[in-house]
N, C-alpha and C positions, 0 to 999 in steps of 0.2 A: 504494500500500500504506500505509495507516495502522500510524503509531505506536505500541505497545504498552507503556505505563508501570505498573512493578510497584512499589508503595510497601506495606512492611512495616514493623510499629508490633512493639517487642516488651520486654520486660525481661529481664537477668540475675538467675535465682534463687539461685545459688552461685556459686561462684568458690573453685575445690578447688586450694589451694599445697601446697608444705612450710612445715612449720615454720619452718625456719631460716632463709625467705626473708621472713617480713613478722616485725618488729618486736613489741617489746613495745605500742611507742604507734601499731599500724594499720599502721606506713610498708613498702610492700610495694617491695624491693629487687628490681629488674628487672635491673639489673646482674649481681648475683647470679646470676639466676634463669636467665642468660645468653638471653635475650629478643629482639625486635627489636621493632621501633617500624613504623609503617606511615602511609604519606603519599601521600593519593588513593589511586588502585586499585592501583598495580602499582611502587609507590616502595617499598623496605626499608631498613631501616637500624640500626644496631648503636647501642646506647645507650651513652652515657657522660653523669654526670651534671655537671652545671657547679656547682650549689650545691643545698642545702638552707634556702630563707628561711621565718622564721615567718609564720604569716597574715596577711592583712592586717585591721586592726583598723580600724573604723571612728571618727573622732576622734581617734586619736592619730598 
């Protein structure tokens, strides 16, 4: 029996929150949002965030 490989290409057109879970500057609060997090197919896991660091700048 041959293998059968399904590969889907696609984009997100919206992304519908509350308010009071994304930030004035974008920062969308998952915590908040009481969320979970997902790792590989069938791993879950409840968020806690460790830090918020600025980006990384290139040269400095």
């Amino acid at each position: 029996m041959q293998e059968v490989l399904i590969f889907t290409v696609g984009e997100i057109l919206e992304v519908i929150l509350p308010d009071d879970i994304v930030g004035k500057d974008g920062f969308v609060n998952i915590e908040k949002a009481e969320t979970v997090a997902i790792s590989g197919l069938d791993s879950y896991h409840d968020t806690k965030r460790i830090a918020r660091l600025s980006y990384a700048k290139p040269g400095n």
